[in-house]
C-alpha positions in Angstrom: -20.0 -8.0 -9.4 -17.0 -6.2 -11.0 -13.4 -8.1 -10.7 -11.9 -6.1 -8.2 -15.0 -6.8 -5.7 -14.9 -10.3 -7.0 -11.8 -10.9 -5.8 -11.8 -8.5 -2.4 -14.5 -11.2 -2.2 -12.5 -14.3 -2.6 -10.1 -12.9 0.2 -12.3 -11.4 2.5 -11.3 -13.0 5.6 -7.5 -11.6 5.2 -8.8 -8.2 4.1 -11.0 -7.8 7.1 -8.4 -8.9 9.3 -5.8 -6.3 7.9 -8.7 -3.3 7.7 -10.0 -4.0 11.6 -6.7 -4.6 12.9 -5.4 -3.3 16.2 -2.5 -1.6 14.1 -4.9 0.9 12.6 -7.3 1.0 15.1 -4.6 2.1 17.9 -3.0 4.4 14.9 -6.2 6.3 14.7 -6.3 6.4 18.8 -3.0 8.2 18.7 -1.9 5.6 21.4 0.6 2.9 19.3 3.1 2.2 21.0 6.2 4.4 19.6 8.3 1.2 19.3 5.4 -0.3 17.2 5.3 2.7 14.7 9.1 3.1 14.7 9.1 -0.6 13.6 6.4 -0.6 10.9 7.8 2.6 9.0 11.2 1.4 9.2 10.0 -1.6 7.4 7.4 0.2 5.0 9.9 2.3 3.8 11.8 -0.7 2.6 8.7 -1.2 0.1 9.4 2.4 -1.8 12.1 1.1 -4.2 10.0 -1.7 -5.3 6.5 0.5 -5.6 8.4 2.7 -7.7 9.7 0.7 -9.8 6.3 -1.4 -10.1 4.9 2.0 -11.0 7.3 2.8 -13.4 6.1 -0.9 -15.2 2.3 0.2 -14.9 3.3 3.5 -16.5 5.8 1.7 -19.2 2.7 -1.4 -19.7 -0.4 1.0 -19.7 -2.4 1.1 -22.8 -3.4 4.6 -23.4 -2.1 8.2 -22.8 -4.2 9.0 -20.2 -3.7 5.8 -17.8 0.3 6.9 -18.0 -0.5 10.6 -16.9 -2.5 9.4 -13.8 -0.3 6.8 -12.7 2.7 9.4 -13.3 1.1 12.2 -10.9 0.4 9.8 -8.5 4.2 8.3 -8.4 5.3 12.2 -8.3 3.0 11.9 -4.8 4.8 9.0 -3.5 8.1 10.7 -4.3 7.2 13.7 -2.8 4.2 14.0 -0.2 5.1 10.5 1.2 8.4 10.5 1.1 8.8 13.6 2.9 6.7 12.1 5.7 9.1 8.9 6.3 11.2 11.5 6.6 10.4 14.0 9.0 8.6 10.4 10.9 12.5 9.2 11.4 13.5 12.3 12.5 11.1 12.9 15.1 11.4 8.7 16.1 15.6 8.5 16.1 16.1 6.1 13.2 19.7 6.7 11.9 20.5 6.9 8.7 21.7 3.1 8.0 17.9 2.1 9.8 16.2 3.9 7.0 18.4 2.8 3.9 19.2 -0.9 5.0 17.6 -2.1 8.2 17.0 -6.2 8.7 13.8 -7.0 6.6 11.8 -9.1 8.1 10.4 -12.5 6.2 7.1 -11.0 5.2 8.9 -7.3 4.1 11.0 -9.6 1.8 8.4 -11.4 0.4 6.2 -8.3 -0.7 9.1 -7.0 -2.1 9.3 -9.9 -4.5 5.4 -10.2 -4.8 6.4 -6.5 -6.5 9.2 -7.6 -8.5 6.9 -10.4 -10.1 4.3 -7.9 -11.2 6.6 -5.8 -12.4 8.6 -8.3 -14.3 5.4 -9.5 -15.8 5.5 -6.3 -18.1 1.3 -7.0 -18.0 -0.2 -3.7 -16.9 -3.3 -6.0 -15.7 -1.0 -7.7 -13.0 0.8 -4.5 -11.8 -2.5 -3.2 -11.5 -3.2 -6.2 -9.1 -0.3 -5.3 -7.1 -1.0 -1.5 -6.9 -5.0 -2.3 -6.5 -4.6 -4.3 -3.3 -1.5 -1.8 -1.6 -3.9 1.3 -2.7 -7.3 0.2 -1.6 -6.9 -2.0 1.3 -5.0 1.7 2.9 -8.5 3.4 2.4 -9.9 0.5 3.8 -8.7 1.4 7.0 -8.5 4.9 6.8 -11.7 5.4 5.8 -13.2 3.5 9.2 -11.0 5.7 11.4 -14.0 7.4 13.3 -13.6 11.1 15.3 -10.8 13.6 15.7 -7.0 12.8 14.3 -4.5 12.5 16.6 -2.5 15.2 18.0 0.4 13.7 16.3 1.3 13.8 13.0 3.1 11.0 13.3 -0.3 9.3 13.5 -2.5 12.2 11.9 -0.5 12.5 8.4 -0.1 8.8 7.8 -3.8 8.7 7.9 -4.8 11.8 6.0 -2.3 10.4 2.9 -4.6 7.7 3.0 -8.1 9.4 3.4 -8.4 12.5 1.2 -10.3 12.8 -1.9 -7.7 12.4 -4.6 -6.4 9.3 -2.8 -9.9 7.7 -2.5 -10.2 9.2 -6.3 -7.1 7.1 -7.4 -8.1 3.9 -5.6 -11.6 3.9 -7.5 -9.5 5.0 -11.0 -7.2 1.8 -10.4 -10.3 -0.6 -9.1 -12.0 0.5 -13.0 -8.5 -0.4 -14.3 -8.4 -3.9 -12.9 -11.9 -4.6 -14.0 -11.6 -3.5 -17.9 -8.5 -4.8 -18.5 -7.9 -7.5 -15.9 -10.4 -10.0 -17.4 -7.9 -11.4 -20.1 -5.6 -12.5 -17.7 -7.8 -13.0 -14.3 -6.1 -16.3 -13.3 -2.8 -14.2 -12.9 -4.5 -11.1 -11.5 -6.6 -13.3 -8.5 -3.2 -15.0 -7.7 -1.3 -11.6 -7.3 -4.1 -9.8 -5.9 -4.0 -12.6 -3.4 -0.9 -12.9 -2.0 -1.2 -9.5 -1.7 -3.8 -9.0 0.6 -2.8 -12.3 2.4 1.2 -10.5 2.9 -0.9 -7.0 4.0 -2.1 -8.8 7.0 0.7 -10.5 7.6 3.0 -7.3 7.7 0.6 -6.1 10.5 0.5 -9.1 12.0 3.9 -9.3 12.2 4.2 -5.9 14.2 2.8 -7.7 17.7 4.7 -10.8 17.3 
């Protein structure tokens, strides 16, 4: 068993809940409640600083050429394709402009942003990779068991296809053979981040029907 299954192993119960949860399966319905989506986006956008930057120490940390120039196209995505989404997603839900840039975090929002800080400050490409691993993959997770049609909506229809097209699923399996070659040397770190990762990715859903 490589290390990234290894450790999807070790939390399985937390990443089950978060990949079967009624967030994604009434996303892929087309029928979340508007209030529901409005308040997860509002808070996920609150994590695009931090992913950045923990990008930016995966790029800085990585130990070849190649590793930099995947991780760089794929940051160009998120500051691009995705971005443009929370965008037009505000638009079409009402958030003004001071709900976008500084809403109230919630406890968990705060927390991942920290858990991102840490791996970032840890200038150790194997735990950024734990970090990006766990927010990458666990998205596929879900998007992947999305059966039939997309919604009308792309409120609902674009969040899902970012997160269910080949070069995405590409990426996640690139970053899973990351973790595994060069997460070994420090695995006590990595299982920890990796972790509290997938343990704050249910929570953040979680927290949504609450």
């Amino acid at each position: 068993m490589s290390l990234s299954e290894r450790l999807r192993a070790q939390n399985a119960a937390d990443w089950d809940a978060a990949i079967t949860h009624r967030f994604a399966a009434e996303l892929g319905a087309g029928r979340i409640d508007p209030a529901v989506l409005r308040a997860y986006l509002v808070q996920d956008y609150q994590f695009i600083d931090r992913f950045v930057a923990l990008l930016g120490a995966a790029i800085a940390s990585a130990d070849s050429f190649a590793a930099r120039l995947r991780l760089s196209r794929f940051l160009a995505m998120i500051t691009s394709d995705e971005n443009t989404y929370f965008q037009r997603a505000f638009d079409e839900l009402g958030v003004p402009e001071a709900e976008r840039t500084a809403p109230e975090l919630s406890e968990t929002t705060r927390a991942f942003q920290d858990l991102m800080r840490e791996a970032a400050e840890s200038r150790s490409y194997a735990q950024a990779l734990s970090v990006l691993a766990v927010a990458e993959w666990l998205y596929l997770s879900w998007a992947e068991r999305l059966d039939g049609p997309k919604p009308e909506s792309f409120l609902h229809a674009e969040w899902i296809t970012l997160h269910d097209n080949d070069y995405f699923r590409g990426f996640v399996g690139w970053l899973r053979g990351e973790l595994d070659r060069v997460g070994p040397a420090e695995e006590a770190a990595c299982a920890a981040l990796f972790g509290r990762a997938v343990q704050l990715e249910r929570r953040f859903f979680d927290d949504l029907y609450r």
